[in-house]
C-alpha atoms as an extended CHARMM CRD file, in Angstrom:
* protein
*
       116  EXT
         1         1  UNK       CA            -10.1570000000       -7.4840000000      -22.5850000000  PROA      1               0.0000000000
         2         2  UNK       CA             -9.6850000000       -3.7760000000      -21.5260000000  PROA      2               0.0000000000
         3         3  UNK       CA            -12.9940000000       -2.5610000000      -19.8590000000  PROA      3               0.0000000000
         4         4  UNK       CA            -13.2920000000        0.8490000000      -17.5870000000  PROA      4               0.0000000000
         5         5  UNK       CA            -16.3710000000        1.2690000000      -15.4510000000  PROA      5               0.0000000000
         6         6  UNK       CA            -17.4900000000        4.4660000000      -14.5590000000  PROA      6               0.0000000000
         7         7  UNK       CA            -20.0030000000        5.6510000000      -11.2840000000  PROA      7               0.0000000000
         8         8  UNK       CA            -20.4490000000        8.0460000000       -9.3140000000  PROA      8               0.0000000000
         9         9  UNK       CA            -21.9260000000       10.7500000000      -10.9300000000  PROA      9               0.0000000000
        10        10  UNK       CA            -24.8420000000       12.0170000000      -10.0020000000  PROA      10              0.0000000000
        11        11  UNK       CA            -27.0880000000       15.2690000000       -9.1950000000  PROA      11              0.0000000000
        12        12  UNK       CA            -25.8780000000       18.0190000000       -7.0520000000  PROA      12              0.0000000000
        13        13  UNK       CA            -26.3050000000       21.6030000000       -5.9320000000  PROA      13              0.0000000000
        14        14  UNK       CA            -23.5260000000       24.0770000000       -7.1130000000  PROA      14              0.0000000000
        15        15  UNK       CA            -20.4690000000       23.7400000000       -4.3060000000  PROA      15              0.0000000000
        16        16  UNK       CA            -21.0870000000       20.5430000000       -3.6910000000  PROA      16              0.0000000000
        17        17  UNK       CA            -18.5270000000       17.6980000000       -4.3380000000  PROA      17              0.0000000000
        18        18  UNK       CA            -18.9890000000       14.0130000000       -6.3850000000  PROA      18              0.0000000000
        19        19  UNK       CA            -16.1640000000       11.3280000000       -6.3200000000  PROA      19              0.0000000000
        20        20  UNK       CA            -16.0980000000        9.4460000000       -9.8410000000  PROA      20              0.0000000000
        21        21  UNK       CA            -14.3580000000        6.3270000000       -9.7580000000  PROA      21              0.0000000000
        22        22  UNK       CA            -12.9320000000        4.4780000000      -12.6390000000  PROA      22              0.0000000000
        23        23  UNK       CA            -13.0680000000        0.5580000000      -12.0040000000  PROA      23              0.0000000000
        24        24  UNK       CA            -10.6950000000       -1.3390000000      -14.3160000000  PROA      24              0.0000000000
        25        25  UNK       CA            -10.3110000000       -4.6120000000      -15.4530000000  PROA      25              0.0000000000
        26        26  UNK       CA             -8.8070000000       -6.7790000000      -17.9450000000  PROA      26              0.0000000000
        27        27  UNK       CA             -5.5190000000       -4.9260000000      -17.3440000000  PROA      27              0.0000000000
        28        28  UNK       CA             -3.2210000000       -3.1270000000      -15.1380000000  PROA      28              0.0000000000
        29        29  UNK       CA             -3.2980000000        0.6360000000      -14.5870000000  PROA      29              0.0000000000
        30        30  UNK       CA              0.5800000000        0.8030000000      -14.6970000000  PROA      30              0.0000000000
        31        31  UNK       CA              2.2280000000        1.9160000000      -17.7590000000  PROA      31              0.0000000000
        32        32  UNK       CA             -0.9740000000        3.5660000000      -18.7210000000  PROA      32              0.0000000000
        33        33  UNK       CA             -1.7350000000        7.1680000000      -18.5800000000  PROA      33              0.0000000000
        34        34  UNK       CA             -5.5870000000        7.5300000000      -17.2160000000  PROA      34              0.0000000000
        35        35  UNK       CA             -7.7010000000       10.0540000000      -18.1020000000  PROA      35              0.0000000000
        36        36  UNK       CA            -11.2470000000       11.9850000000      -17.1370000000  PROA      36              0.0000000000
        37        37  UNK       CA            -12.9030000000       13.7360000000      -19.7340000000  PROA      37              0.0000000000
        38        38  UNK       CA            -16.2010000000       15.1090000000      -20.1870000000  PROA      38              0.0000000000
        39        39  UNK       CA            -19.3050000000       16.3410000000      -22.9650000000  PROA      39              0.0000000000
        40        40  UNK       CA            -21.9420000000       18.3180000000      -23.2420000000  PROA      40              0.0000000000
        41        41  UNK       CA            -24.5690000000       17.4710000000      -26.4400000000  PROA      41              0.0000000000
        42        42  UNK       CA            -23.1900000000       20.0340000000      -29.1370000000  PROA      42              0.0000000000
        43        43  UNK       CA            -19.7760000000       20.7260000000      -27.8670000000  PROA      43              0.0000000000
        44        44  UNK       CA            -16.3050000000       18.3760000000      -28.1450000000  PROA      44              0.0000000000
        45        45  UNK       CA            -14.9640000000       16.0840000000      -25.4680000000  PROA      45              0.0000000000
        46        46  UNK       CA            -12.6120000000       17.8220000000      -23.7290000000  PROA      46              0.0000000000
        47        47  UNK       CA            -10.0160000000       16.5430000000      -21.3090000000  PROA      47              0.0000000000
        48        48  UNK       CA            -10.3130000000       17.1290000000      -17.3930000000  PROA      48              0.0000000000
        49        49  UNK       CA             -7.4810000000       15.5770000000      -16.0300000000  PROA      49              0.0000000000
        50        50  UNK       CA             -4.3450000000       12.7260000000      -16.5290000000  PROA      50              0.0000000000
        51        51  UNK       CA             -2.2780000000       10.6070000000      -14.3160000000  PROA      51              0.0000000000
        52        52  UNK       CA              0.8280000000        8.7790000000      -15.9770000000  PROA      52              0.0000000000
        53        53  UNK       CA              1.1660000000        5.5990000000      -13.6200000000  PROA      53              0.0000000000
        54        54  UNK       CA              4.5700000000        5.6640000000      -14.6730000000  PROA      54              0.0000000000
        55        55  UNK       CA              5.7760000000        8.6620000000      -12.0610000000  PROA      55              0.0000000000
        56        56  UNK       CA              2.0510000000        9.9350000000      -10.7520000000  PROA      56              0.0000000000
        57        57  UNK       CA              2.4770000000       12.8960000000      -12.4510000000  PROA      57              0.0000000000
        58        58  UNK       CA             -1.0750000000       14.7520000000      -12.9700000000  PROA      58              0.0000000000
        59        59  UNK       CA             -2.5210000000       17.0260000000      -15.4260000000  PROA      59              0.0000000000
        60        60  UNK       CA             -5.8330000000       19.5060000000      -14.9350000000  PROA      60              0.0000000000
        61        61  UNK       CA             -7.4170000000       21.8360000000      -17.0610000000  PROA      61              0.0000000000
        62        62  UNK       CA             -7.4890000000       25.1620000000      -16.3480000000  PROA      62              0.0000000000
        63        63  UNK       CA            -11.3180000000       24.9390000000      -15.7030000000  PROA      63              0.0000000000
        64        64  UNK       CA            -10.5720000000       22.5960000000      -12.7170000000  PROA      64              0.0000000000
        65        65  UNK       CA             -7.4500000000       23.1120000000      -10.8870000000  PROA      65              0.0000000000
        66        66  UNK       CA             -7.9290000000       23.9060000000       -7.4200000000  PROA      66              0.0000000000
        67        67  UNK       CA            -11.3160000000       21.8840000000       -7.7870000000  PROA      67              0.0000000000
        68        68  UNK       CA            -10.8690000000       18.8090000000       -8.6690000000  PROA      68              0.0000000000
        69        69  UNK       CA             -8.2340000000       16.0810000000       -7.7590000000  PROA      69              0.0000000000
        70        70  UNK       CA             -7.2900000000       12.5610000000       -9.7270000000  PROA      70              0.0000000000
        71        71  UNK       CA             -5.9230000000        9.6060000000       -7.8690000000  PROA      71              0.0000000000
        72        72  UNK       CA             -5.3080000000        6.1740000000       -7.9410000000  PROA      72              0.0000000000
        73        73  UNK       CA             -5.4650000000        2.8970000000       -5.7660000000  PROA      73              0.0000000000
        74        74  UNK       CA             -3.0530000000        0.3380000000       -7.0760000000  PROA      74              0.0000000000
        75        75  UNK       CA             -4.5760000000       -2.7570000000       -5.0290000000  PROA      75              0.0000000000
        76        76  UNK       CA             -7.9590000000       -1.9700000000       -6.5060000000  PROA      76              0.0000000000
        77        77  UNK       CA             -7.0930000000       -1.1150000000       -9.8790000000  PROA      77              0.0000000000
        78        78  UNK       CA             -9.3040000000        1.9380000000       -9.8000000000  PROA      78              0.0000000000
        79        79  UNK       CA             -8.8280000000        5.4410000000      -10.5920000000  PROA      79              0.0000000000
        80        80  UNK       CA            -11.1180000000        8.5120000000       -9.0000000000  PROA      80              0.0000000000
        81        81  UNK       CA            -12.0580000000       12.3750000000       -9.8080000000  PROA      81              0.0000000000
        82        82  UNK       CA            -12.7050000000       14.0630000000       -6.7100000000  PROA      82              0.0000000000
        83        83  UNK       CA            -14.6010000000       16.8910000000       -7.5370000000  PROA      83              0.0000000000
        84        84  UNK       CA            -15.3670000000       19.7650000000       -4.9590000000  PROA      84              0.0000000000
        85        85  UNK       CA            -16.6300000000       23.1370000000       -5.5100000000  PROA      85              0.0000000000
        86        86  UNK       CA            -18.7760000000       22.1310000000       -8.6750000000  PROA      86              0.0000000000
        87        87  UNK       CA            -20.3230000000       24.7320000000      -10.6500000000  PROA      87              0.0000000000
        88        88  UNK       CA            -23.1970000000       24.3840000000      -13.2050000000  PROA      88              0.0000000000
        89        89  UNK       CA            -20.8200000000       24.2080000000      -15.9950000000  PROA      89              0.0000000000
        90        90  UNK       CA            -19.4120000000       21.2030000000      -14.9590000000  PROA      90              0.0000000000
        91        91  UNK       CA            -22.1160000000       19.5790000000      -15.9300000000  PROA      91              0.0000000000
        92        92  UNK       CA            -21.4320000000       17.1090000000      -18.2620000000  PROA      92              0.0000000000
        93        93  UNK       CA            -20.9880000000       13.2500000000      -19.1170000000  PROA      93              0.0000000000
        94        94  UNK       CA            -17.5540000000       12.1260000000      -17.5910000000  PROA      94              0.0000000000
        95        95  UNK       CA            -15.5900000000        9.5740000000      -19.2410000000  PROA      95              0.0000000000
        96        96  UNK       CA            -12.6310000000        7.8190000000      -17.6550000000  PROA      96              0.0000000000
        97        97  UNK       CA            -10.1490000000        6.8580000000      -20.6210000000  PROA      97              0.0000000000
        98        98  UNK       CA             -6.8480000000        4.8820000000      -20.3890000000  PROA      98              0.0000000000
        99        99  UNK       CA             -4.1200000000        5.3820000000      -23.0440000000  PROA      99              0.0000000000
       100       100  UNK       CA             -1.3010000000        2.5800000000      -24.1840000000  PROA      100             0.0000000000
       101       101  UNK       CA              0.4530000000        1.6030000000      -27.2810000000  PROA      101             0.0000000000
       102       102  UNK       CA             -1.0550000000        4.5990000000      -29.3540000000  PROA      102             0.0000000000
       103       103  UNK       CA             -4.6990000000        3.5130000000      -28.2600000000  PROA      103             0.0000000000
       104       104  UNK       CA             -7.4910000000        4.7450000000      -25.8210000000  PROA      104             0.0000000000
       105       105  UNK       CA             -9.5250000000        2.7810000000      -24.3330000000  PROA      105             0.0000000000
       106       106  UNK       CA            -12.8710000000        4.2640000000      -22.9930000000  PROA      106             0.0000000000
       107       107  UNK       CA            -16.0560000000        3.9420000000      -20.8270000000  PROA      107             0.0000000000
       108       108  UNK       CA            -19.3310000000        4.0500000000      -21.4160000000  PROA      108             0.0000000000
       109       109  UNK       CA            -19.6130000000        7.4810000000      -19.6280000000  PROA      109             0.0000000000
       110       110  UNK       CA            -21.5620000000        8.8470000000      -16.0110000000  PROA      110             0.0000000000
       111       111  UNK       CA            -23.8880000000       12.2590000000      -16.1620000000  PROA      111             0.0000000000
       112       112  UNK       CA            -22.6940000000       14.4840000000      -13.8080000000  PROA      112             0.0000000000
       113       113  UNK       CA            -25.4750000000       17.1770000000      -13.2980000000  PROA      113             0.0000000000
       114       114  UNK       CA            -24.7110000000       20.0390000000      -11.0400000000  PROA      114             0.0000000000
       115       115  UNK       CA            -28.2540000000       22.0220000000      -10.5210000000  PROA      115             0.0000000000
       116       116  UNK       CA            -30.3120000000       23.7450000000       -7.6250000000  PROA      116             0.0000000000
């Protein structure tokens, strides 16, 4: 059974930095293409960032490059969103996601809140 496991998230003042991590189990992260996403009540999900285990290749919204940073660790089966710099409109509920065969697989979501 596929299951992703989200923490991390948090409250912090704006410039400050939150690491997400995305604890998997029931599978392997290789072959799959990962992805962090986020909503806010009223608005659509929108994607963050990707990484394709295949070749570690990495995607960012425009929103988030230069901020933000995916990774993986292969022995723990985990994937993470560092996030520096955060601004209030990165406030949100974060999602890690992992895509294979056609099908996503998702979390159950952390709230990221970036006040002061």
């Amino acid at each position: 059974q596929v299951q992703l496991v989200e923490s991390g998230g948090g409250l912090v003042q704006p410039g400050g930095s939150l690491r997400l991590s995305c604890a998997t189990s029931g599978f392997l992260l290789d072959g799959y293409v990962i992805g962090w996403f986020r909503q806010v009540p009223g608005k659509e999900r929108e994607a963050v960032s990707c990484i394709t285990t295949s070749d570690e290749s990495t995607t960012y919204a425009d929103s988030v490059k230069g901020r933000f940073t995916i990774s993986r660790d292969k022995a723990k089966n985990t994937v993470y969103l560092q996030m520096n710099s955060l601004k209030p409109e990165d406030t949100a509920v974060y999602y890690c996601a992992a895509l294979k065969g056609g099908l996503w697989y998702w979390g159950q979501g952390t709230q990221v809140t970036v006040s002061s």
